[in-house]
Structure formats: C-alpha cells, structure tokens
Phi, psi and omega in degrees: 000118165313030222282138191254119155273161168279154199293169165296169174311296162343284159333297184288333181284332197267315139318316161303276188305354182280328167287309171325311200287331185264339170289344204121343177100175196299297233281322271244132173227047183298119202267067171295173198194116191273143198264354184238145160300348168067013182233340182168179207273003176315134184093338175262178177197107176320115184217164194051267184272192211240344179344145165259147190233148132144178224279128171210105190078026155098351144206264190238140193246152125222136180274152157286131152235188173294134200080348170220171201264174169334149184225146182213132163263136210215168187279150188272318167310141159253158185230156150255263145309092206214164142229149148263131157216148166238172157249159169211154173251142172193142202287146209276017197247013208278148123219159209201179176182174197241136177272148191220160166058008230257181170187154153227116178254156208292338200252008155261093181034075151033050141101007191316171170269125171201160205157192176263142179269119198242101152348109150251153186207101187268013179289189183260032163287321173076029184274021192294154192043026147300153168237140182240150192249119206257130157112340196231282199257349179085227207295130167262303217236072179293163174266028182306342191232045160219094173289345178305299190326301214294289208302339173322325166289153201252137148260158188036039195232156152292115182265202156246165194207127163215134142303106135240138178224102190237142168061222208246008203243102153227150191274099193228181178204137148251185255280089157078340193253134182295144201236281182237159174194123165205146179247131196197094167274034152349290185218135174256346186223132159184181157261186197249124169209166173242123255246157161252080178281135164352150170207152208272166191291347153340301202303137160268102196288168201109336218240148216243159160230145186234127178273144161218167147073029221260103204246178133206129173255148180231345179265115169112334212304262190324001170248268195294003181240303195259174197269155136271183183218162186261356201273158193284155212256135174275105140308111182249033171311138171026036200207128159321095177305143188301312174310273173327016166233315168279016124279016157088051159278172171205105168339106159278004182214110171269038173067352161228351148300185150229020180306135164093359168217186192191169160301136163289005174224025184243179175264325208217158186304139145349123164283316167228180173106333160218162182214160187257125181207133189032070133082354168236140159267170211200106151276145196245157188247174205213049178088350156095036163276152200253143206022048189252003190248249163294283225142177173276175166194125175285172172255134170335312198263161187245151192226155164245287182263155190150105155286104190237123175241148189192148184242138172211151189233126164273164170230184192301118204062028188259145173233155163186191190196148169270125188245155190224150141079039189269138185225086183311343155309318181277173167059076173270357192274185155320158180090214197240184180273146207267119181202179179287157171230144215237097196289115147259125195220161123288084169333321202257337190280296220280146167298314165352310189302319195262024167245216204113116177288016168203130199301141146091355199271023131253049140290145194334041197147331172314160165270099193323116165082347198247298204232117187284104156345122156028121176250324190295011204307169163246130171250130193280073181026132166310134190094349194232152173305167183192135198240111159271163157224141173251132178239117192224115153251070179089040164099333163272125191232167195228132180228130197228129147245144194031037177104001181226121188270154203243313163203167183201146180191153170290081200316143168065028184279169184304323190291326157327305175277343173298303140348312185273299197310342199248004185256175147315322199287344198325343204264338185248108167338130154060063192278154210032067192215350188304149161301321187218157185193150167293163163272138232211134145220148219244122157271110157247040154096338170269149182283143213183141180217152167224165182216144158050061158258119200204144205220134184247062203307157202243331212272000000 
C-alpha cells in the first residue's frame, strides 16, 4: 500500500501557517463553519464506487481499490451559494478531484454522480484545481494557458484550495494562485463530495489522497467575502468549451444576431414576433396561435446526420417546438412548417398534452404527434432552463431531455411509417424521411426563450 504519512512537525507547522496566511492572517475573524468533524464521516455518505474512505489522524483518508467505478464522499447537506477551502495530500500516480454543486439522481445514468469537478492532478499535465464537468459536458475551464496555476502544485506536499462558488460564477486559487474562473448556470445547488477515481488494472491499488482542515462559508460571500481574481473569465452562455470545438461542434445561433437564420416562408429574419435580449432568443408571445405572429424561423444551412443541443425555457402553459428534417415547401398555407417535431409543452396547463393521434405523444419531449416521451422524463420547473438534444444517425434518431433519453425510433423503418399513417402528417408523401432538412424553432403564439444552440454534423 502507497500509504501517505503525515508530514513532520515542522512541516505541519509551516503548512499551518501557510492556511493561516491564505485564510486572512492571525488576525482573520472569518466566521468558517467545518464540514468534517476530524473524529468521523457523520454528515457524510458514500456514492458511485466502492474505494475506502476513512479517518486517520483527524483527517479524511481515501484509498484506491481495483474494480470499481469513481467513489465519491459527499455531503449528506446540499450548498449553493458557498466559499471553501481545504488542504489536500495525494500520492503523485493519483488523479482525484473535489466535486461542488453536484447531485445523483436515480433517473441520471442509474444514479452517477455528476456535476462540477475542481480538478486534482499530480501528473505532469499539471491541471490541478481546473474545473470539469464530470459525467455531463467534461473539460470547462483546463489550466493549460496558466502557467502560475500549474506550477503552484507542491507534489508530495499539502496543497490549499479555496472555492467560490456565487451565482452563475466560480472560482478557484491553488496554494494563494488563481486558477479557474467560469461563469456557468448549469447547476445552482448540490453537494460537496470527494472524489477517489476509479483505477485501471495497470494501476496500483492502495494508494491515497488524504483532506483535512475541510471549511465553509455560506453568509455574506459576496459582499464580505469573496476575492477578486485577475484572470478573464471562460463564458459558456452561447460559446463553445475549447473541448466541444475539438470535437467538433459548432454554434447555430450566436447569442447576438440573427446570421444564420431566416423566416421559414421569408428570405431574411422575422421583422417582430421575436427578440434577442441578453445572450436569449426569445419568441414572444402573441395569443397561442400557431405561427401567426414573426413566424417559425430555419436555419440557413440544410443537416443530415447530427447531434443538436438547444437549452429552452417556458412560461406558464406555454407550447413550442423544436423541428428537424424540415423541408420549408411544404405546407405554403397556415400553421406552421412541416419537419419532425421535438414537443416543448407545458405539460400540467397547455390542453396539447392530452390530444394527439397516439396518447401523450404532444408532451413535453415527444415526438410530436407520433411517438409519446418518457412519462418518467425530469423536466425542470416553469422559469428554469431545460436542455433538449435530438441525436439522428443513419436513420435512428434519439430525444434527450436533461441529460436522459426519452425516446428513440427508426426514420422510414415499417413501425415508423405505419405511425405516420394514423397521424396528421398522413398527407405529406414520405414524411420525416428527407436525407437533409432545416432545424426549425417554432412560434406558437407563446413565450419561449432559447440559448447554447449548438451542432455536431455526424456526415
């Protein structure tokens, strides 16, 4: 077993003053409030993997073992708003991290832990106290082009950590040096756990990270509290994380224009009926009539193959829809332009949810008219963002809501066309079945706002 001893006295006194020094100095009458008790794991609770955790010498031990996935010790308490700080030791073959804001749900990949991560890393990549996103978008914020951070970590040393996390805004320092800044309302509420990662049979089981001195503030932070940092902050409000552009995403909407889009039965964007205001589009609403107002509005470019994510927010009793595979010829009449549709509904309000030629299928995430959504689906409160993705490949396609798919079914397979036959669409020859088609957002007379629209050609 790699077993970390505690440091000599010296070494520990010096380590003290150095937390002294990053807390405010002797003087500092910061009113912290300790999240671990240094006598046992009470308040805490163990998820995902099977790693050993536990108290040795006032503070938090974890071991690597073999065989199991990430192991995380995590606060029984959820936080929001918080500043932190700890110290931590961890053996140099390690990689670990402290999860913030985090959550596990039974109906998000059968309970993973996921959420933001503040990176430890003693390898010589050097990312420690980075922020990641584990389980859902990966690297936000790495510290590759801050070299002060990288060099700042001690191996086989204590390192320090201070956390903030306020608003839509976090924050890291390793031993006093600023690390990460991202501003990200992803998740506003979770816990604090401490993550043991998984290791491969390569790997040498045994081997530790050890937490101490494990702190929190929750009152005040922002007036009375918190730092500033010098470094310019990574925004992911409509902008691309450097990971998703190598892998090759691409923004369809660039959070202040209308480039890139049009009316579906126009040459140039809707003159009223929708607006661009802070970093959201927005359809407005105009009596809950279906296109009767700006209009539906396409995308320029035509798509085939495609991983499409779009964040959309409702209001009370609100209907709209995402559309794929739109072919803007048809249907020159009333209504709206005819492509497959992705239901955004208010469910408990709008009368939609309960018609339909096939039960449930104009809910919330349904394949409009056709194919009923989940009913077990997690939909986010009327006011809070909700992130759809429609995934379509080689004829299978997929609808995700918040991270969870919902349905999946075969364009122009027999069960397909059969569906169609018993719908509305019956009337239009070979429907959802075009090789390319616009991405379509739909005015149905109601407010609706979209954000972070963005695409993955597959072809």
């Amino acid at each position: 077993m790699n077993r970390i001893r505690m440091t000599h006295p010296a070494a520990v006194l010096s380590a003290l003053l150095l937390l002294a020094a990053c807390a405010g100095g002797p003087e500092d009458d910061t009113p912290w409030q300790e999240l671990f008790n240094g006598e046992d794991l009470s308040g805490w609770t163990q998820l995902g993997g099977e790693a050993e955790y536990a108290v040795r010498d006032g503070a938090i031990v974890g071991t690597t073992v073999h065989d199991t996935p990430n192991s995380f010790m995590a606060t029984e308490q959820l936080y929001e708003d918080f500043i932190m700080e700890l110290e931590y030791l961890v053996d140099s073959t390690m990689n670990s991290g402290i999860q913030v804001r985090s959550n596990s749900h039974d109906y998000y990949m059968d309970g993973r832990v996921h959420g933001y991560q503040i990176e430890i890393d003693p390898s010589d990549r050097g990312w420690s106290a980075g922020i990641y996103d584990e389980a859902r978008r990966g690297w936000l914020v790495p510290v590759t082009d801050n070299p002060d951070a990288q060099a700042a970590f001690r191996q086989g040393d204590w390192n320090h950590y201070r956390i903030e996390a306020i608003g839509d805004t976090l924050k890291t320092w390793i031993n006093g040096v600023p690390a990460a800044h991202l501003i990200d309302d992803k998740t506003s509420e979770g816990f604090i756990a401490l993550q043991v990662h998984s290791i491969g049979d390569d790997a040498q089981a045994g081997t530790e990270i050890i937490w101490r001195d494990i702190r929190i503030l929750t009152d005040s932070l922002a007036r009375a509290y918190s730092r500033d940092t010098p470094l310019e902050p990574v925004v992911t409000k409509n902008n691309l994380t450097q990971a998703e552009k190598e892998d090759g995403w691409q923004l369809l909407w660039d959070g202040e224009s209308t480039e890139g889009w049009h009316g579906a039965r126009l040459e140039d964007f809707p003159d009223y009926g929708w607006e661009i205001e802070d970093g959201v589009l927005t359809v407005l609403a105009s009596g809950g009539g279906e296109s009767e107002a700006g209009g539906d509005i396409v995308t320029d470019s035509l798509y085939g193959d495609f991983d499409l994510r779009v964040d959309f927010r409702i209001t009370e009793g609100a209907n709209s829809g995402i559309k794929y595979y739109v072919d803007t010829e048809l249907n020159k009449g009333e209504g709206s332009a005819i492509g497959l549709e992705y239901q955004i509904l208010d469910d408990e309000r709008h009368p939609d949810a309960k018609l339909g030629n096939h039960e449930g299928s104009r809910t919330m995430a349904s394949l409009y008219d056709l194919i009923r959504a989940d009913p077990a689906k997690p939909v986010n409160p009327i006011g809070q963002w909700n992130t759809a993705r429609i995934l379509s490949r080689d004829g299978h396609v997929e609808h995700w809501l918040n991270g969870v798919k919902v349905l999946e079914y075969e364009r122009g397979s027999d069960a397909y066309r059969q569906l169609v036959s018993e719908s509305k669409y019956k009337i239009w020859p070979g429907f959802g079945e075009a090789e390319r088609g616009h991405i379509l957002l739909q005015d149905h007379g109601n407010r609706v706002s979209f954000r972070n629209i963005k695409i993955k050609t597959l072809n």
